[in-house]
C-alpha positions as CSV (number, residue, x, y, z in Angstrom):
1,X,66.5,28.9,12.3
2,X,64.2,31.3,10.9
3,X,62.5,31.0,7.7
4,X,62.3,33.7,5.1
5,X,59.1,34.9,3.8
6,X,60.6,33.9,-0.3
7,X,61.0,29.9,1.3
8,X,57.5,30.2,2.9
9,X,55.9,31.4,-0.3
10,X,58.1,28.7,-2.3
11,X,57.3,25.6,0.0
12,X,53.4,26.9,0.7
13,X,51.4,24.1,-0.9
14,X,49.3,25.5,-3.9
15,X,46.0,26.7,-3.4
16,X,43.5,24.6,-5.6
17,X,40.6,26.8,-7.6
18,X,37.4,26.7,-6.2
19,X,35.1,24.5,-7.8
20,X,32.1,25.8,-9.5
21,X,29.2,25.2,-7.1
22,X,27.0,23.1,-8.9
23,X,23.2,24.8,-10.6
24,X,20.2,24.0,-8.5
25,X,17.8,23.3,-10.6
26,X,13.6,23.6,-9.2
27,X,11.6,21.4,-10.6
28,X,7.7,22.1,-11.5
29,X,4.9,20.6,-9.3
30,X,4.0,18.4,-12.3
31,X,7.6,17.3,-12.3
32,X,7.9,16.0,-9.1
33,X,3.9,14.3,-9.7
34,X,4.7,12.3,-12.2
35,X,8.2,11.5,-10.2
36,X,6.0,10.3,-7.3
37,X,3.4,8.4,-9.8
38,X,6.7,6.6,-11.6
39,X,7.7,5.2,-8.0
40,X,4.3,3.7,-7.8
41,X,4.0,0.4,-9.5
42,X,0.4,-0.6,-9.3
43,X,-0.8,3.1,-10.4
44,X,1.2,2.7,-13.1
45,X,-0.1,-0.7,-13.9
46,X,-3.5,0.8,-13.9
47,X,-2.5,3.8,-16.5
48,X,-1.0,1.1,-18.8
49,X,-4.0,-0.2,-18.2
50,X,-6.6,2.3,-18.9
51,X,-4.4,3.3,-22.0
52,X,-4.8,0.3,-23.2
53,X,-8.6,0.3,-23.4
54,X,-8.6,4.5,-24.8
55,X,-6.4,2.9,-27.7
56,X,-9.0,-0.2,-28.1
57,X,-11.8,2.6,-28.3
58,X,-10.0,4.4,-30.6
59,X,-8.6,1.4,-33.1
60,X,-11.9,-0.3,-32.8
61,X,-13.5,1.5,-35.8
62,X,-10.6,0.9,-37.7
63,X,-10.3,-2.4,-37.2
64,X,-13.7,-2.3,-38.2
65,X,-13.6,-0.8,-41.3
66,X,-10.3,-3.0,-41.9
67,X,-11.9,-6.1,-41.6
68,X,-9.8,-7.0,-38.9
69,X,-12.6,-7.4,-36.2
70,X,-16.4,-8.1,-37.2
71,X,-18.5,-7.7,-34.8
72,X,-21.7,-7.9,-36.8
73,X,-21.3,-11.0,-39.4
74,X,-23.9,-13.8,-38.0
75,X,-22.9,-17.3,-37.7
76,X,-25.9,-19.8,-37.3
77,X,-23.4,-22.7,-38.4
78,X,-21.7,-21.9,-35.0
79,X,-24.1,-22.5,-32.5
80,X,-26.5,-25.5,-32.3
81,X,-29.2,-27.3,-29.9
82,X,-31.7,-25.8,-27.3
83,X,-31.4,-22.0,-26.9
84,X,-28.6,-22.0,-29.8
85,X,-26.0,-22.1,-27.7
86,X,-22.3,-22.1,-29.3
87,X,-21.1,-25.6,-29.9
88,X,-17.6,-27.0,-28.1
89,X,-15.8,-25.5,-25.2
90,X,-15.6,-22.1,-23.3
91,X,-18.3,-20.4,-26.0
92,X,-16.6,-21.8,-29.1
93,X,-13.6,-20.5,-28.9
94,X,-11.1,-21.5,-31.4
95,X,-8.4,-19.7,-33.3
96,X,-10.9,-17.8,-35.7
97,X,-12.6,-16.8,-32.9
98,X,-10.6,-16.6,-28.9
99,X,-13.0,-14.9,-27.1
100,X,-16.4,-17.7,-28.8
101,X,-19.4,-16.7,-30.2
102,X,-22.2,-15.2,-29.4
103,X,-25.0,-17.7,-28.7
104,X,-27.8,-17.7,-30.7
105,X,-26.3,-15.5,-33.5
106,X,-23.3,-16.9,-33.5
107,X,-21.3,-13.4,-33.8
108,X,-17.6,-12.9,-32.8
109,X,-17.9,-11.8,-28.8
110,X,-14.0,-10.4,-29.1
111,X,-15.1,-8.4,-32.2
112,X,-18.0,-7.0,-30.5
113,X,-16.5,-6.5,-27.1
114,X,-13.2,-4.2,-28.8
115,X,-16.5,-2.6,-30.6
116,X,-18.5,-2.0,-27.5
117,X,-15.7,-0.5,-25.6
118,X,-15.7,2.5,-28.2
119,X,-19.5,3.3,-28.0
120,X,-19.2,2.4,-23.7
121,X,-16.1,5.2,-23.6
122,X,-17.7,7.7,-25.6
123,X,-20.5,8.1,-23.5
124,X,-19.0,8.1,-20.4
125,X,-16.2,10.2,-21.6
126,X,-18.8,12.9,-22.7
127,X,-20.6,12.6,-19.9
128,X,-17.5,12.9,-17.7
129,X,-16.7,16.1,-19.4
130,X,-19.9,17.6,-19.2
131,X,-20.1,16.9,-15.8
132,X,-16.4,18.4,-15.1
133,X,-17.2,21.5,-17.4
134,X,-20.7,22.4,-16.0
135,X,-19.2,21.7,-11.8
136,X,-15.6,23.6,-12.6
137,X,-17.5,26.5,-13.8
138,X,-20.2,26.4,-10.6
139,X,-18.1,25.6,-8.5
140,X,-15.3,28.4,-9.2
141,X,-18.3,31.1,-9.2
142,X,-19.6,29.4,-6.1
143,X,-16.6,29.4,-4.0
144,X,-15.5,33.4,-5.0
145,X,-18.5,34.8,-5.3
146,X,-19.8,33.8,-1.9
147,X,-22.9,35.7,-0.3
148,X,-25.7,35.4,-2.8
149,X,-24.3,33.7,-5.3
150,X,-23.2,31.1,-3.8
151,X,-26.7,30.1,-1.8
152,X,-28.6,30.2,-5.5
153,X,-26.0,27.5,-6.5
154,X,-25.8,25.5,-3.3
155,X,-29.4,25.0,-3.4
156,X,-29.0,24.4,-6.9
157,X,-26.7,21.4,-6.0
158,X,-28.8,19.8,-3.3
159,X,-32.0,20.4,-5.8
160,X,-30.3,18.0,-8.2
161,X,-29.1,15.9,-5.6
162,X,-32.4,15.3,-4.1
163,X,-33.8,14.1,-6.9
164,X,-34.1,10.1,-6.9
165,X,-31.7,10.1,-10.1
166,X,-32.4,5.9,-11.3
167,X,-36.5,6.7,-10.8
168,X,-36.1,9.8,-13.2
169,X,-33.6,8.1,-15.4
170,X,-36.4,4.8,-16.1
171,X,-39.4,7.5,-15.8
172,X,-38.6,10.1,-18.2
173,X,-36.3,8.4,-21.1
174,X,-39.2,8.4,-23.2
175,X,-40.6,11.2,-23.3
176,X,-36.8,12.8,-23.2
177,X,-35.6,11.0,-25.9
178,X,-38.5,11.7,-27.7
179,X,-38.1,15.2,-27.2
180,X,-34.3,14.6,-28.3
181,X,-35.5,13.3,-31.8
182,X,-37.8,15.8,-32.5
183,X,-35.0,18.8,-32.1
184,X,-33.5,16.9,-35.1
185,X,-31.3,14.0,-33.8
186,X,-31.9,11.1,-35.4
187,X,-34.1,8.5,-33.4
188,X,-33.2,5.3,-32.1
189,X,-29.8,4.7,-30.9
190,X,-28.5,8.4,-31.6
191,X,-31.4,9.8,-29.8
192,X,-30.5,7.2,-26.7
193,X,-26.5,8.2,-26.7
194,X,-27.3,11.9,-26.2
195,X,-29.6,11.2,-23.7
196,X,-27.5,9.0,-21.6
197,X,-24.7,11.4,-21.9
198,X,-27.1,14.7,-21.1
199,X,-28.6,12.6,-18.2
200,X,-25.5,11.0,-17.0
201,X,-23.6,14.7,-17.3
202,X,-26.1,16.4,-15.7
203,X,-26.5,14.1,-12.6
204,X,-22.9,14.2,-12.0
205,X,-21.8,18.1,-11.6
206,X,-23.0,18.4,-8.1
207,X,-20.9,16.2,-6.7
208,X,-18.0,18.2,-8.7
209,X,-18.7,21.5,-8.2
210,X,-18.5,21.3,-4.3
211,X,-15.2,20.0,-4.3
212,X,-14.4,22.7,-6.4
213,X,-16.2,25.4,-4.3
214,X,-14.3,23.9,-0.9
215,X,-10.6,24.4,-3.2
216,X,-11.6,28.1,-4.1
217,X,-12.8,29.2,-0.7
218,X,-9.5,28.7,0.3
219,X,-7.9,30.0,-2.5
220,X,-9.5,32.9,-3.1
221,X,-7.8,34.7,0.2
222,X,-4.3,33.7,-1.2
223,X,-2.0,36.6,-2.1
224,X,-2.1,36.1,-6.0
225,X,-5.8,36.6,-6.2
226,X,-5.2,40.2,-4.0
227,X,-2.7,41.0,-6.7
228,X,-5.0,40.5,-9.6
229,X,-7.5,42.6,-7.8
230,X,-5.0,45.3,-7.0
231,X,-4.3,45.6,-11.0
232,X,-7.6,45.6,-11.6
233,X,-8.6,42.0,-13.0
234,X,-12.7,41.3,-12.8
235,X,-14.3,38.3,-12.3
236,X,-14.1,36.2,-15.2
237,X,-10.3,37.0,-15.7
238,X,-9.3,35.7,-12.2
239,X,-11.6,32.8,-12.1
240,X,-10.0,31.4,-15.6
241,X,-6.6,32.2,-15.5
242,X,-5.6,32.9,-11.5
243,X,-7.9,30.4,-9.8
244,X,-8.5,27.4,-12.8
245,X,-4.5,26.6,-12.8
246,X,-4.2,26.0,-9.2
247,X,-7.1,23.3,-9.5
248,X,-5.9,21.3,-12.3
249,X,-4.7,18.4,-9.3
250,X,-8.4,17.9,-8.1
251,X,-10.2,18.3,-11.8
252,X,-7.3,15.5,-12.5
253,X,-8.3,12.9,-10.1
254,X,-12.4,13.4,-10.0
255,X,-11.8,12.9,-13.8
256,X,-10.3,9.3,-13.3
257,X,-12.7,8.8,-10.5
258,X,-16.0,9.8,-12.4
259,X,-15.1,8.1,-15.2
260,X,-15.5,4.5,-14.6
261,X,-18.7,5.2,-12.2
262,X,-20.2,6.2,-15.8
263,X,-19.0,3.3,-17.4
264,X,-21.1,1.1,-14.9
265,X,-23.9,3.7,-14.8
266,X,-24.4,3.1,-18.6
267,X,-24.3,-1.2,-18.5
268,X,-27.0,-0.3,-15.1
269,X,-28.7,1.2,-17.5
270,X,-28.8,-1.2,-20.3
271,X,-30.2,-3.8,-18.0
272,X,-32.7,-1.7,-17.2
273,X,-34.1,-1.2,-21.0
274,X,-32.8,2.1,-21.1
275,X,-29.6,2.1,-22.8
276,X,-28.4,1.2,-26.8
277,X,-29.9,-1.6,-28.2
278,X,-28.6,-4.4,-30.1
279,X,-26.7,-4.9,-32.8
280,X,-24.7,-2.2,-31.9
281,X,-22.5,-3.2,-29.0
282,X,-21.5,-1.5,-26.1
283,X,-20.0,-3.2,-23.1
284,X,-23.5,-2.4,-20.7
285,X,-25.8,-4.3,-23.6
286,X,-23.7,-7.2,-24.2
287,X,-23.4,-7.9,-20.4
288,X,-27.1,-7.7,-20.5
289,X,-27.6,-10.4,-23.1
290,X,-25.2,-12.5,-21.7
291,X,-27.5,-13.2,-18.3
292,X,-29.9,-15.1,-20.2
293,X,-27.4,-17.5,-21.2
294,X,-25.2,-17.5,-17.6
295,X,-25.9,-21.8,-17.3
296,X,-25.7,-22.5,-20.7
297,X,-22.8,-20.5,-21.5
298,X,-20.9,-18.5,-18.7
299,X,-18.1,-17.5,-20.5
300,X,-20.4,-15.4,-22.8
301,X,-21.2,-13.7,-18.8
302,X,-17.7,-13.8,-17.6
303,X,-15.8,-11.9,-20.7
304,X,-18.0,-8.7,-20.7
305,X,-18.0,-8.5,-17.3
306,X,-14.4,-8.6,-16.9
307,X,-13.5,-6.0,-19.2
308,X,-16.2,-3.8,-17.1
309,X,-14.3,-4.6,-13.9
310,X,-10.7,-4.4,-15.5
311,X,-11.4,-1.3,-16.5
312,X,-13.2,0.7,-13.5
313,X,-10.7,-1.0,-10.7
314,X,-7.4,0.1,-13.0
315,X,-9.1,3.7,-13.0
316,X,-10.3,3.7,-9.4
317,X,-5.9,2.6,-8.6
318,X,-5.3,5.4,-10.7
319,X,-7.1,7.9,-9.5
320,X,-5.9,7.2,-5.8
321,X,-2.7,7.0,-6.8
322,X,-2.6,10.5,-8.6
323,X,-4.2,12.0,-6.0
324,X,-0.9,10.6,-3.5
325,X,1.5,11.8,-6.2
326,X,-0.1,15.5,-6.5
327,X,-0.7,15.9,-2.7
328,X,2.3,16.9,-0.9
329,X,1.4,15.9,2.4
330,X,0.5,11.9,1.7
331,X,2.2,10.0,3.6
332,X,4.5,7.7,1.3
333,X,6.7,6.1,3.5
């Protein structure tokens, strides 16, 4: 029987159309970070967490001014008997006030703590900042530089880090923050904020800028930075805008890392006598106070101090867990 090529044609099945192969779309290293940092539940318990206590800073004077919170109204009517302590269970704590009073003043502890975290974030946050600024900068000069250059700000480093930093902390606050209120800031507390900040800034860029230095020594023989010099870019142009983006990851997680270390470093410091003094609150002060009524009342010890520890141990899970989600090669399995 042979077939002619007209049947073939007729009784050869269609050919379907080819499908249209579907777009690849890259995604950005940030995208696939904050994929990796979404997977991880307890990191992003922490950042709900640490959130939380930037929007308290930030409400907190608001509330203030709102009358929603008080934290400086005195209640003598509140606390009673031998060292004034607050009358009725866990501090006085009722509906008007959760959190009890303060003994011997009688003050609303919640009030003051949402106050205290304001003043407590703002110095640690400046600090952190001036500690990230001042080590990005040395650090990025450091590491490209090399030769010279980078022995004058090595020794640098270890100068500052051989210092005993509590000892010159406790030695020279007064005559520093003497020296602070006569170049025109205004003495007492003010005077005591910019110190702790300059102090606590200035202690910390060591430890910055050589992680910082150890990135751009390897970065620094990549082919982008040949390029730039090929076209002609100096110094300043391809440590800000070739080498400073490819160390955003690191400057990221020191951030959250540094952070709560100055958040304890400033309540160290208030028990040593050198940090803001009452009324004003600050988490550091108010856990001082509270050890001299720990028997009588140890909720009064227990409140600040868990808002101290809340807060450095959800930024401690959330720097290790950013640092996971913007290293490629964790392991994750």
């Amino acid at each position: 029987m042979v077939i002619s090529a007209g049947q073939f044609e007729a009784e050869a099945p269609p050919v379907a159309p080819e499908k249209e192969s579907a777009k690849i779309v890259g995604r950005s290293p940030w995208e696939i970070a904050k994929s990796r940092l979404r997977q991880d539940k307890v990191s992003m318990a922490a950042l709900i967490v640490v959130c939380l206590y930037v929007l308290m800073a930030l409400a907190a004077p608001i509330l203030d001014r709102l009358g929603v919170i008080d934290p400086q109204t005195q209640h003598y009517n509140l606390v009673q008997g031998l060292g004034s302590v607050p009358s009725g269970a866990f501090g006085g704590a009722s509906l008007e006030h959760p959190f009890g009073v303060e003994p011997q003043t009688g003050r609303d502890v919640l009030s003051r703590l949402v106050a205290g975290v304001t003043l407590s974030m703002f110095i640690a946050i400046s600090a952190t900042l001036m500690s990230v600024v001042i080590g990005t900068v040395l650090g990025i000069i450091s590491g490209f530089m090399g030769k010279w250059v980078d022995f004058g700000i090595g020794r640098g480093m270890d100068l500052v880090l051989a210092f005993p930093q509590l000892l010159m902390l406790l030695a020279l606050s007064p005559v520093l923050i003497d020296r602070i209120t006569a170049l025109g800031v205004p003495p007492g507390n003010p005077s005591t904020v910019t110190y702790l900040i300059l102090v606590l800034g200035f202690f910390g860029w060591p430890f910055f800028a050589r992680i910082i230095r150890g990135q751009v020594l390897s970065l620094r023989e990549r082919e982008f930075v040949e390029a730039a010099k090929s076209l002609g870019a100096k110094g300043p142009r391809i440590w800000f805008t070739e080498l400073l983006p490819n160390l955003w990851a690191p400057i990221l997680v020191y951030l959250t890392l540094i952070l709560p270390t100055n958040v304890s470093a400033e309540a160290a410091l208030s028990f040593l006598g050198v940090g803001v003094r009452a009324p004003t609150p600050t988490l550091g002060n108010i856990l001082t106070d509270s050890v001299n009524f720990l028997q009588p009342d140890p909720m009064y010890f227990l409140l600040p101090g868990l808002f101290i520890f809340t807060f450095v141990l959800a930024c401690n899970l959330l720097g290790d867990g950013l640092r996971d989600a913007l290293d490629p090669k964790a392991d994750r399995t």
